[in-house]
C-alpha positions in Angstrom: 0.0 0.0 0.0 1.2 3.3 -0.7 1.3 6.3 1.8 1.5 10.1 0.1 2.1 13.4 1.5 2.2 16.8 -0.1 4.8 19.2 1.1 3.9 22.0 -1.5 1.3 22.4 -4.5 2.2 19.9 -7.3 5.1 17.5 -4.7 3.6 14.9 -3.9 6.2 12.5 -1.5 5.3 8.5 -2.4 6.2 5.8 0.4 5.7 2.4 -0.9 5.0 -1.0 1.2 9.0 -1.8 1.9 9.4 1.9 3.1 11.1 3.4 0.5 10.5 7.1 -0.7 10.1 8.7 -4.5 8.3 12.1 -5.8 5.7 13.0 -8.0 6.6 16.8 -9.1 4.1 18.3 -11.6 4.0 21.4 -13.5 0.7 23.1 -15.9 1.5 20.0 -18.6 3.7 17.5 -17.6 5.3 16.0 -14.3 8.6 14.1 -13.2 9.1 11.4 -10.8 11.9 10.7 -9.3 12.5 7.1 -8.3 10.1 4.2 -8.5 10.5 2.3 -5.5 11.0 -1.7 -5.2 7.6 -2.1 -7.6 5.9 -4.5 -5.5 2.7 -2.7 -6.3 2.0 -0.6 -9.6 3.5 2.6 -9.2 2.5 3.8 -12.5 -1.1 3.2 -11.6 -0.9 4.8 -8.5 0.6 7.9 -9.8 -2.0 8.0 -12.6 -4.8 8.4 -9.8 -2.2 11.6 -8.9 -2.0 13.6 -11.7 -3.4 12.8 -15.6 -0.3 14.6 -16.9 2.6 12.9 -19.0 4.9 11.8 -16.6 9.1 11.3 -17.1 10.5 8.8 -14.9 13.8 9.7 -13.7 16.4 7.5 -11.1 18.5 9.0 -8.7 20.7 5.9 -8.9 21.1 1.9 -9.9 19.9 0.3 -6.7 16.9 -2.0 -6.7 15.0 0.0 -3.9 14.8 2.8 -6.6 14.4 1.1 -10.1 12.4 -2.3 -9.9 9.2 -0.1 -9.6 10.1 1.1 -13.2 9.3 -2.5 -14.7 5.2 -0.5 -14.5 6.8 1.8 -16.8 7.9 1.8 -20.6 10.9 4.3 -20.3 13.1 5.9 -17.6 16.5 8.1 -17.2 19.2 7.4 -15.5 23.0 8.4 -15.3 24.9 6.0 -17.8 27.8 5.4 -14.8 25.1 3.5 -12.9 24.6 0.4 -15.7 26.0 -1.7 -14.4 24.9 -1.4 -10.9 21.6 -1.2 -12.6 22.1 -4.4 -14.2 23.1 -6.0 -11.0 20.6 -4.9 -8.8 17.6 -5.7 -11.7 18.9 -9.2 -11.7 17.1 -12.6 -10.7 19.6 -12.8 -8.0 18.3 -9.6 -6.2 15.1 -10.0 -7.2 14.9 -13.1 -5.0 16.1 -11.1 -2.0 13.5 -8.6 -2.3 11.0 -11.2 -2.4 11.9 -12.9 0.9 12.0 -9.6 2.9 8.8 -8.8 0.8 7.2 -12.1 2.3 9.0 -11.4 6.0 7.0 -8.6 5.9 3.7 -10.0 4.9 3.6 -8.5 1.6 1.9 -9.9 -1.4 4.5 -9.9 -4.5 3.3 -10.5 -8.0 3.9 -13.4 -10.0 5.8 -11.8 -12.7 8.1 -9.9 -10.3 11.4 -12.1 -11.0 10.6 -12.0 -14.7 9.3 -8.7 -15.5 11.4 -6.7 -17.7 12.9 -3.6 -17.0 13.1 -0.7 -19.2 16.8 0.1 -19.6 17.6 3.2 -18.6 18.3 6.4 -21.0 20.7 8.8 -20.8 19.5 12.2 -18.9 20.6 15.1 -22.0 23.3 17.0 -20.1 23.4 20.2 -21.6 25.4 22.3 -19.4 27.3 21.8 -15.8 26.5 23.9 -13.1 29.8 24.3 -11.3 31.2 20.7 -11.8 28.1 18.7 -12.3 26.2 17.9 -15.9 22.5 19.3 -15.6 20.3 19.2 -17.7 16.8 22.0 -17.2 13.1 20.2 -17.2 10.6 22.7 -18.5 7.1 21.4 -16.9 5.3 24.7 -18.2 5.4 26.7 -15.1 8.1 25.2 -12.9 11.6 24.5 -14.0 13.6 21.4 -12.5 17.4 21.2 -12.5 18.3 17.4 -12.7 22.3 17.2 -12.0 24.9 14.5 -11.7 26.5 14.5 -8.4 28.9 11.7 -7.4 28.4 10.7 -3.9 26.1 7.4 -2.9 27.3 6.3 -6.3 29.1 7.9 -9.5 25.9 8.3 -11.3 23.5 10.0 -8.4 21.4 12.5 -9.5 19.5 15.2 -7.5 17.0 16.9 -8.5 16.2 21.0 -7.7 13.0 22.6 -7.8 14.0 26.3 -7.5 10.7 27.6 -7.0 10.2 25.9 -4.0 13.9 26.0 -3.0 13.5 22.1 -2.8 16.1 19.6 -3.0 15.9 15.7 -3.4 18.3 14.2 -2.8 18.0 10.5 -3.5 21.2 8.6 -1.2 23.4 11.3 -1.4 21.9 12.0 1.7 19.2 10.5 4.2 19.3 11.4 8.1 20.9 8.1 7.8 24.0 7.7 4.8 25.4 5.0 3.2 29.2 5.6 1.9 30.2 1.7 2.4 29.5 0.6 -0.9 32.2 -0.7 -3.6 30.2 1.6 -5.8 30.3 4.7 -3.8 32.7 7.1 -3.4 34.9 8.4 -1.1 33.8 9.1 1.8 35.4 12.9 1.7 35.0 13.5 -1.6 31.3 12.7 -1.3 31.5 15.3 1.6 32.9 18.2 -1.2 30.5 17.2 -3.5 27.8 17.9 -1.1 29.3 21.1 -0.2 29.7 22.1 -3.2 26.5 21.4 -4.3 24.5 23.9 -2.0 26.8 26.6 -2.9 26.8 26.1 -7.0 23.0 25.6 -7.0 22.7 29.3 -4.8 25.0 30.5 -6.8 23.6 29.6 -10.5 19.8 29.8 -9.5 20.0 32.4 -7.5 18.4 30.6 -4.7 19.3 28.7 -1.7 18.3 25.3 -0.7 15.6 25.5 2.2 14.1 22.0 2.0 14.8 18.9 1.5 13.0 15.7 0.3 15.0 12.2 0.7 14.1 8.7 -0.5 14.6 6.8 3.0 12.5 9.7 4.9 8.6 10.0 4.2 8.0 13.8 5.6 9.8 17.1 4.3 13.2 18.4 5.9 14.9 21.5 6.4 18.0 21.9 4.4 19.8 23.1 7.7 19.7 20.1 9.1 21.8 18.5 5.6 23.8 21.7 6.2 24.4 20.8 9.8 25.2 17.0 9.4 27.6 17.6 7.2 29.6 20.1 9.5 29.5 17.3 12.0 31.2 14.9 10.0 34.9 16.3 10.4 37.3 14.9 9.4 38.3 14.4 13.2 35.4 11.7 13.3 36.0 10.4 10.1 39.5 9.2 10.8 38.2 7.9 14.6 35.1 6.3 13.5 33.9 3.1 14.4 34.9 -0.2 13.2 31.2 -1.6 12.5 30.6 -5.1 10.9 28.2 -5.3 8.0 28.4 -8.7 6.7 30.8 -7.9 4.2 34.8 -7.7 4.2 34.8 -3.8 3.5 35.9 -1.5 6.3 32.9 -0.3 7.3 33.2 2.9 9.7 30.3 4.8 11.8 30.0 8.1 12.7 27.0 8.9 14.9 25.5 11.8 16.1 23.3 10.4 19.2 21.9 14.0 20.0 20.5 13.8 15.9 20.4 10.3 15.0 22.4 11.0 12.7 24.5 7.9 11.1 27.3 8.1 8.4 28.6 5.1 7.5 31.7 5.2 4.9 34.1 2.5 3.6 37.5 3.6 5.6 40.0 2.1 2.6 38.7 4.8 0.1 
């Protein structure tokens, strides 16, 4: 079942079944939505009953939690650096785990969910950078929405501004709770200057600064000082005396935590 929330006129934040987030944002004739969730249930159906507008479906990233729900659809985007994760994390093999925590959670999965084709993924049409990142401009009529490539979670995370609404999603390259530790991510610092650097081309370029913030592992609407404050906490004191933490895996897995937050960083320390 899906859960929806609207921040502002025309956002409309999705929460599927598994607990993952995406976003509906329309303008006068068309709309974007960023993510599709683990597509347990028909997203494309459900976002129909939302709006009656065309509808471009754009991934932050290539992790299943974000593009499985595009097998309801017949064409996405995606940065091209995030194939092959894309290919992986599509693949019978991770299809089977999202199925057993599916059924561990008493959810109904349909019969075609190992099989079901998904639509490969098209190349977003950079046409500029803004500071260091491609972007490329959506025009939905009477809101514009800057879609840029910023390396952090993985090399081909995208974010997506709204600069009307001085609104920010973020995908992974930041939750509350963020996840550095994967071979496909990146540095843990340089993930850190790309986030920096983010907030300050996109006030710089648009002429307006990030006030809020929409992530796909939260269901309810942030304030951009609280991305601005996490990441002033994670100095580069606690990065080199974070904790040892063990994730099942054989990569270095290191935790900083903010208790006073709940904040959680967790970074692979051999990057």
């Amino acid at each position: 079942m899906f859960t929806a929330y609207s921040p502002f006129p025309g956002v409309t934040h999705i929460t599927d079944a598994m607990g993952v987030s995406f976003t509906l944002v329309e303008g006068d004739d068309s709309a974007l939505l960023f993510d599709a969730g683990y597509g347990l249930e028909d997203v494309a159906g459900f976002v129909r009953k939302l709006t009656d507008k065309p509808v471009e479906l754009v991934l932050s990233h290539g992790h299943h939690d974000h593009v499985l729900g595009a097998k309801w659809f017949g064409r996405c985007l995606m940065d091209p650096q995030d194939l092959e994760e894309f290919s992986l994390r599509t693949a019978p093999e991770q299809r089977e785990k999202v199925k057993g925590q599916a059924k561990e959670k008493g959810l109904a999965v349909p019969e075609d969910f190992l099989t079901a084709p998904v639509p490969k993924p098209e190349s977003p049409a950079y046409s500029r950078k803004l500071g260091q990142f491609p972007c490329c401009r959506f025009d939905l009529e009477n809101r514009k929405a800057w879609l840029l490539n910023v390396p952090g979670h993985t090399s081909g995370s995208l974010v997506l501004f709204i600069p009307d609404m001085q609104l920010l999603l973020t995908g992974d390259d930041w939750n509350p709770c963020t996840w550095m530790w994967f071979p496909c991510s990146l540095p843990v610092r340089q993930w850190h200057r790309n986030m920096l650097s983010l907030l300050d081309v996109l006030e710089k370029e648009t002429h307006m600064k990030v006030r809020n913030v929409l992530c796909s592992h939260q269901p309810n609407l942030r304030e951009a000082s609280e991305l601005e404050s996490f990441l002033s906490y994670m100095t580069n004191d606690r990065l080199e005396t974070a904790e040892k933490v063990d994730m099942g895996s054989p990569i270095d897995t290191r935790r900083v935590y903010c208790p006073e937050k709940d904040w959680i960083l967790l970074f692979d320390a051999a990057k």
